[in-house]
Steps between C-alpha positions, in 0.01 A plus 500: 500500500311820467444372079348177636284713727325743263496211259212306713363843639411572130383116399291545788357808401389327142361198640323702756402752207378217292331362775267808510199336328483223853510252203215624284539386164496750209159392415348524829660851496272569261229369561484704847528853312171739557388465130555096470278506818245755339159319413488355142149599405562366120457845340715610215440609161453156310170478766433853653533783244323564182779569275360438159449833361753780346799637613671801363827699597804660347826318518871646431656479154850543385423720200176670549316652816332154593250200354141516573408172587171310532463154584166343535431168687203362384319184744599238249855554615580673156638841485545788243794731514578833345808714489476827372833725501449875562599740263619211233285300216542199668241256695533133548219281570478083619283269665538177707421370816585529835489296885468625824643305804480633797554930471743407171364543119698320247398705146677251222436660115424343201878531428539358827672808667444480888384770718469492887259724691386551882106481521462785761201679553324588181862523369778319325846544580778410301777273621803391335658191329548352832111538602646821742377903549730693299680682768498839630282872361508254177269247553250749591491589111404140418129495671183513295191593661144312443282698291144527576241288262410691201 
């Protein structure tokens, strides 16, 4: 008897749990957070930042104290890209083009390698395979910085 008691004291306490949202759906969850509700003024950095220019920055390496990089995104959505390995004889250079949709730019090569970066702020940021940050003290090593007009 005491079984069949706690057994409907604790289906009660799911349904009751589940019942939390007063029958919101997921998506009207949210759609009622703070920043779904924040004004859309239709800024981002496909319309609202002038990211053609050159970047440069330092990535990690494996085998040598880190790349120089330099990527330069010209208007004609074309860039130019240069790595440069410190203390080895070694630099690699390519071209293609590149798309920005919303704050995301798409770099595809010549050879068709893919590259992902964050348009922030008169900076790039690289993101991974899946289009993320590289996580953690990390992903602070993968920014380039806007370089003033020569």
């Amino acid at each position: 008897m005491i079984r069949k008691h706690l057994c409907l004291a604790a289906c009660a306490l799911c349904l009751y749990a589940c019942g939390g949202n007063s029958g919101r759906t997921a998506q009207e969850a949210r759609e009622n957070t703070p920043a779904a509700n924040a004004a859309d003024d239709g800024h981002n950095a496909e319309n609202a930042l002038d990211y053609t220019g050159t970047y440069e920055g330092t990535i990690p390496a494996a085998d040598c104290p880190g790349i120089n990089v330099s990527v330069e995104l010209h208007a004609d959505n074309t860039f130019e890209c240069r790595y440069d390995y410190m203390e080895r004889d070694a630099s690699f250079e390519f071209k293609g083009s590149y798309r920005i949709e919303k704050n995301l730019l798409t770099a595809v090569s010549e050879r068709s390698d893919t590259t992902y970066y964050k348009v922030e702020e008169n900076r790039l940021r690289q993101l991974d395979s899946e289009k993320q940050p590289i996580p953690g003290k990390a992903g602070e090593m993968y920014v380039l910085t806007k370089q003033a007009s020569r």
